[in-house]
N, C-alpha and C positions, 0 to 999 in steps of 0.2 A: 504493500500500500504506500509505497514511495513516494508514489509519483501523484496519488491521489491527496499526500498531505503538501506534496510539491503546491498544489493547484486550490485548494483550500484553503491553503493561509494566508494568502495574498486576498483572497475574497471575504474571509472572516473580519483582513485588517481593515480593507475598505469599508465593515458596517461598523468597526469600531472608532473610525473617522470622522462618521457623517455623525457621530454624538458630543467629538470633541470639539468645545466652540474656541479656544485659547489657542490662536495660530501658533507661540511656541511649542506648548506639546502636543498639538499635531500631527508640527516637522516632526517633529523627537520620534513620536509612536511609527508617522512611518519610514522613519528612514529605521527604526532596532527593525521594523517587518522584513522590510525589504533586506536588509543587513541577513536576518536570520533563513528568509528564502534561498538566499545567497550561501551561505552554510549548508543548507538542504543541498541544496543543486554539488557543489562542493565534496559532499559524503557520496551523490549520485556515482559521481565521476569516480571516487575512490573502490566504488563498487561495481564501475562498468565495465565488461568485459568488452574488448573493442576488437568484436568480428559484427562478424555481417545478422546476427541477431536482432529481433524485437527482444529487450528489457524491461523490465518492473513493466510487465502489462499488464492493465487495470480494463474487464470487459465484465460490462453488467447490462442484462436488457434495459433499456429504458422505455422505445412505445413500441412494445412487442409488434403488436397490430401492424406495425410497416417497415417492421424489422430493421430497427432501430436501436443501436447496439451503445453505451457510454463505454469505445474501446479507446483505450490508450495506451501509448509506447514509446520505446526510445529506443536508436538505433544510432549508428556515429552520427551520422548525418543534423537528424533534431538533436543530438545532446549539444551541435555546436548551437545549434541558435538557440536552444534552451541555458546557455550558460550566456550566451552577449545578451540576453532578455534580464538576467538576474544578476548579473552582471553593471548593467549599464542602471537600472532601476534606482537601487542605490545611489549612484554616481549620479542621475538626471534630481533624484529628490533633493540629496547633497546642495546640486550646484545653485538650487533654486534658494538654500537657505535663506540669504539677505533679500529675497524679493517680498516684498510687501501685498498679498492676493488679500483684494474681496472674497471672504466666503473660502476662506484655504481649508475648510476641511472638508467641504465638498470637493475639491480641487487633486486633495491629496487620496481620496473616495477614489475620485476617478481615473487616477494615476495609478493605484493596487487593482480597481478594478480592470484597467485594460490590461495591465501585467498577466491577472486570469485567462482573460481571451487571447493573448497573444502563448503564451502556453499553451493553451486547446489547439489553438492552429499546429500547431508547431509538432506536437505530440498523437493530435487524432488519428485514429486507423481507421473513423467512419466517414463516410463522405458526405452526412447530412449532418454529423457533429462538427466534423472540419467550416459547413457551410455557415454554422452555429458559430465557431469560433469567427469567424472571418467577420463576419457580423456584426458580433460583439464590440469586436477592436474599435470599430465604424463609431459606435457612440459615444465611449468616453471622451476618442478625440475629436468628436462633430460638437460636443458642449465646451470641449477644453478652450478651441479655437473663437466657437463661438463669445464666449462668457468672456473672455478673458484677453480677447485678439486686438488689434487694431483698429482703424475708425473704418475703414473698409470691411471689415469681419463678415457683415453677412452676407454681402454678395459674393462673396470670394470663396466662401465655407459654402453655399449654397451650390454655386457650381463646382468643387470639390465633391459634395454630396450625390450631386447628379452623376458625373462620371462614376463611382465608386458605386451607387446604387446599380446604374444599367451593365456596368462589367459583373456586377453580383450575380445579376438577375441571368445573364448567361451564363454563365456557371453552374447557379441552380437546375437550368432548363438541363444541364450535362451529366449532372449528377444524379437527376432523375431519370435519367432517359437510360443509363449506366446501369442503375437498380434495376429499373422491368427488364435489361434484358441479363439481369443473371440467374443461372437456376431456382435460387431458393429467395427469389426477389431480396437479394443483401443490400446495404450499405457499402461493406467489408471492404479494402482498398485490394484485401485478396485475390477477392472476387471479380471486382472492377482487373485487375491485371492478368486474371486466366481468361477473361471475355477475348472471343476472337470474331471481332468486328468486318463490316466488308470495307476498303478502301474508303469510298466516298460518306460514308457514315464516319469514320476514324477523321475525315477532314475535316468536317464539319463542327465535332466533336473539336479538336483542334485548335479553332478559331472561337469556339465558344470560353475555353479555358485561356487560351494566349489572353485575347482580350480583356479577360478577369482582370490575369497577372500582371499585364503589359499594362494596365492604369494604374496599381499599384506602386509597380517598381519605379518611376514611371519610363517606359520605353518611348522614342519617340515612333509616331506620333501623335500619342496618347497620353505626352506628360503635358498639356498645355494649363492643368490644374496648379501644380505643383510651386512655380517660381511666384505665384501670387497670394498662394497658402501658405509659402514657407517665411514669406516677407511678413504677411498679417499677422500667423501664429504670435501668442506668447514665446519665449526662450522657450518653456515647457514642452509643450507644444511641438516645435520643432526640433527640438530635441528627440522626442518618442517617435514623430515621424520620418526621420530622417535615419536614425539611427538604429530603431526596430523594425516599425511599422512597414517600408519599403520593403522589410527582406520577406515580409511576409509571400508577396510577388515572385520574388526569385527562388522561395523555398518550394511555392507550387507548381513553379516550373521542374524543379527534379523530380516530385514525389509524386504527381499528382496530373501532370501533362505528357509528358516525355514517355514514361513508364507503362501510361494507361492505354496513348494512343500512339504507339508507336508508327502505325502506318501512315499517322496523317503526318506525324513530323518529318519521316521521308519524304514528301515529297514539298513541304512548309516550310522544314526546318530554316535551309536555306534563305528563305526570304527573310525571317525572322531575327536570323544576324545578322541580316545586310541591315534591318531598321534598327535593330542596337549598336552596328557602327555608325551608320546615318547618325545615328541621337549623340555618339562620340565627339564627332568633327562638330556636328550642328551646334550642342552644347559649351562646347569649347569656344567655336567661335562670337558666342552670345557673350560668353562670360566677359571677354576681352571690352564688350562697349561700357557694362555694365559700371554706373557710377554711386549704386547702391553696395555697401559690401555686402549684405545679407541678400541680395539676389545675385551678387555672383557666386556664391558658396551655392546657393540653390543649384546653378545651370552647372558648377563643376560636380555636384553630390549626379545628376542625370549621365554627365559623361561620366564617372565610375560606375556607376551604375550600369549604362550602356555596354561597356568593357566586361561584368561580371556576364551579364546577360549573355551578351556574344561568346563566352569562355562555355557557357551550357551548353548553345544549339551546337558550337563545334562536336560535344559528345563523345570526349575521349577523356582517359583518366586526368592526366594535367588540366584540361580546361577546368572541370569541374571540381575537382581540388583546389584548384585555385580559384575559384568561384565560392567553395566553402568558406576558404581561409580568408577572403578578402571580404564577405559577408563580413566575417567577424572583425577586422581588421578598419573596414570602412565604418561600422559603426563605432569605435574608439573614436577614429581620427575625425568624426564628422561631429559627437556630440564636441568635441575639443571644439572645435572650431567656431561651433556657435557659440561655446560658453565664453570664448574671448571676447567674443563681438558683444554678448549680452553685458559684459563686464565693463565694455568701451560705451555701451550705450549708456549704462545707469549713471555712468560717470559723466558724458556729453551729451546727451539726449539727442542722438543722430549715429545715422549707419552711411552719411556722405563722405566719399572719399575727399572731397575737395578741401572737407572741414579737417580733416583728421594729419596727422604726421608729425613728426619728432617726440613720438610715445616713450618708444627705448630710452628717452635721456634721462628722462623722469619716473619711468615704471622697468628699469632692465631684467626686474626679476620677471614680468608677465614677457617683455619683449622677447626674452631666452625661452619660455613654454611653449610662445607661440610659433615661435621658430622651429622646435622639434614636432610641433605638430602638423607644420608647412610641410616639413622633410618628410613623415609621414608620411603624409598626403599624396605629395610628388615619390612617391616609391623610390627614397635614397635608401642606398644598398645599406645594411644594417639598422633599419628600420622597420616595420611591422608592416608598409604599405609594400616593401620591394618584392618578398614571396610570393605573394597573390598574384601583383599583378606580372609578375616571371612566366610561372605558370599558365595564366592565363592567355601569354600572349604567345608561350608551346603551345599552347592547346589551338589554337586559332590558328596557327602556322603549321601545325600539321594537318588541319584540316585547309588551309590553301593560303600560300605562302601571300597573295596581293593583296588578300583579305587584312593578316596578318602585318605587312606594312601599312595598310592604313590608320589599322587599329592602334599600331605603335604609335603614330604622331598625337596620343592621349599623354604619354610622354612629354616629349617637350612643349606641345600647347598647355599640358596643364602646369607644366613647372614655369613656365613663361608668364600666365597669367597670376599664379598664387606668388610669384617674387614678386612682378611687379606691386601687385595689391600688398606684398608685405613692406614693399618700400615706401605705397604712398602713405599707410598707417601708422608704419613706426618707425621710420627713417626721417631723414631730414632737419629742417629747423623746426623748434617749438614755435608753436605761434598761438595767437591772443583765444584761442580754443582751448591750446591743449595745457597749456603754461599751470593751471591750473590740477594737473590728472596726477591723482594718488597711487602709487604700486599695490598691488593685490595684498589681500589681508591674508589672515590664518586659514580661513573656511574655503578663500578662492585657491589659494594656496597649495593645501591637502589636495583637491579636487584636480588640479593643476596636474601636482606630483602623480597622485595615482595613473592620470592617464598617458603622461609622458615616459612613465616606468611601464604603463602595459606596451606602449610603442615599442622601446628599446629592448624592451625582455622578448619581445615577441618577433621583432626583427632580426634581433642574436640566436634565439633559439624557438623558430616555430615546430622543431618537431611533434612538440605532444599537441598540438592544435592536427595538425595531419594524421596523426596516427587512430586518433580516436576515428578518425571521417574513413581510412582509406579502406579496411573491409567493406563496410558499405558499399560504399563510390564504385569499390570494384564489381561488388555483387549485383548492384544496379544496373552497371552497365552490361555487364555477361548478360541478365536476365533480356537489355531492350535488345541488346544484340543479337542475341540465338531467334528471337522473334520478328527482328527484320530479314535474316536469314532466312529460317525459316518457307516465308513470305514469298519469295524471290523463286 
């Protein structure tokens, strides 16, 4: 029952939230929650055997009647984004400490409770529970956004809601359509994988799921949500979306697209990574106009993204291990990034570049954080960003080498654009804005520390981040492969 107290404590802390009215203990209640889920997850791993198994599974009927299963598991694959989930929760409650919220314990309610739902995704083996978690996610952060966003909030969250609703709602049409045709009318993601579908049924299927995922993550051209949500959101906010919520997308793509319909991705795949390179170069070159910093973190979070994306449809072991790793690895480097900017804002109340520069004179200890979290970011060798995206861009180059050069120029567009912007923020001469900017306190500090030590530790040594994923990875792939074979 591991995994079922994995999944309940984070839900139990959010009713125990919504009673605390005192925003300091609150924080306090949920960051020991979130701190002790993080422990959980912690003993998980000290307990998991890392081959190609489902773990601590938890299967209980729930609505018999339409064979509806409350099944859940862990396998390398979900333990990695079950650990950046419990993980980063922590670290997103942390970094929010000194922020002053209306109504924070509602706030922090719904920050455990999407932690729940992002779990359920992550962990499900049923395909109308997984629909359920997916769902779930959708609310905390459609009120987080909302309640708490910028002056623009509801149009912006409104049309976020619409995309994210009608990608849903294809989805669902898949997943039921998956159930009637398995023999004992399942859920089971089993079940769903021994169906043998005819081609044009597997395509269609195909595009019902892509579409889900691809507004999610966001793929172009289907992120036009994303750079106006990300700008409006709270820090909070974008933090959870940028940093979890995305990978939500890219985890449904291995588990849940790939696996299920393999015929359709023969003959899709292909297209699929041409629109996550397209979203590379396009993204990249957005970022460069952008004179918001918080909308070009936006457009650079879509080009890694893109890049992880495009590391799946290639569909060999390197892609998708480094698709894992960089899951993990993009969410470190991304909540960093906003936490800087949030830290730049409460101190100038603006994300304009033109206002900003000569930070480092007066803050060198934030200037040096933000620097290791740049190098990150731009995948400097001994950092946590370099493996992924290594990997990522074998994996794409073996599956065809021109592909593979274009997808590289995510390289130097994106080290081009993230120096420059580091030079116009905290380079240069102080001036009559910044003259006044305090270096990071204790609270930013810690939070600083922790994520620049997961960079460096994890750039030095990503082995035990792979090794947990590579049974998996490999079994997944044997299983799509024997069946595209097969097929032929």
């Amino acid at each position: 029952m591991e995994l079922a107290r994995l999944l309940l404590l984070p839900l139990l802390g959010a009713s125990i939230c919504l009673f605390i009215k005192q925003d300091k203990i609150v924080r306090n209640t949920a960051l020991v929650i979130s701190l002790v889920s993080l422990a959980f997850t912690l003993d998980l791993i000290t307990n998991f055997i890392p081959n190609a198994s489902i773990q601590f599974l938890v299967d209980q009927v729930w609505i018999s009647r339409f064979g509806i299963h409350f099944k859940l598991g862990i396998d390398g694959i979900s333990m990695i984004l079950v650990l950046l989930t419990n993980t980063l929760i922590p670290i997103i409650i942390l970094a929010n400490f000194k922020q002053q919220h209306k109504n924070a314990h509602v706030l922090h309610a719904l920050i455990l409770f999407m932690q729940t739902a992002l779990l359920v995704v992550f962990t499900a083996l049923d395909g109308f529970l997984f629909y359920v978690g997916w769902e779930a996610a959708l609310i905390p952060i459609y009120f987080i956004c909302a309640i708490w966003g910028g002056e623009n909030r509801i149009q912006v969250n409104l049309k976020f809601f619409i995309y994210t609703i009608a990608g849903s709602l294809l989805m669902l049409l898949a997943i039921i359509y998956l159930h009637l045709q398995t023999p004992n009318s399942s859920y089971d993601i089993a079940e769903f994988y021994k169906l043998s579908l005819d081609k044009s049924t597997q395509c269609w299927l195909f595009w019902a799921f892509f579409i889900a995922f691809a507004i999610k993550m966001p793929v172009f051209p289907f992120h036009t949500w994303q750079p106006d949500t990300y700008t409006e959101a709270p820090t909070v906010g974008t933090m959870l979306l940028s940093g979890i919520m995305l990978k939500m997308g890219i985890y449904g793509v291995i588990r849940w697209l790939i696996p299920v319909v393999p015929m359709g991705f023969v003959p899709w795949g292909q297209v699929a990574l041409t629109l996550s390179i397209i979203g590379v170069i396009y993204a990249s070159i957005i970022a460069f106009t952008q004179k918001n910093v918080k909308r070009l973190i936006a457009y650079s979070s879509i080009a890694h993204v893109g890049l992880i994306s495009a590391g799946i449809f290639a569909w060999n072991v390197q892609g998708v291990q480094g698709a894992i790793i960089q899951l993990f690895n993009h969410g470190i480097n991304v909540v960093g990034l906003f936490f800087v900017l949030d830290i730049i804002m409460r101190r100038m109340s603006t994300y304009q570049l033109n206002e900003l520069g000569g930070i480092a004179t007066v803050a060198p200890k934030l200037a040096i954080a933000f620097l290791i979290i740049i190098l990150g970011t731009v995948a400097l060798p001994l950092t946590n960003g370099f493996i992924g995206e290594f990997l990522l861009l074998m994996g794409i180059y073996e599956w065809n080498i021109w592909y593979a050069a274009i997808a590289g120029l995510t390289i130097i567009l994106g080290a081009v654009y993230m120096f420059r912007m580091y030079q116009q923020v905290m380079l240069g001469e102080v001036n009559t804005y910044t003259a006044a900017f305090t270096d990071i306190d204790v609270t930013e500090g810690l939070v600083l520390f922790i994520l620049c030590a997961l960079i460096i530790v994890m750039g030095v040594y990503p082995q035990p981040i792979l090794h947990i994923s590579e049974a998996a990875v490999d079994n997944l792939l044997d299983q799509v492969n024997q069946k595209i074979l097969l097929s032929k």
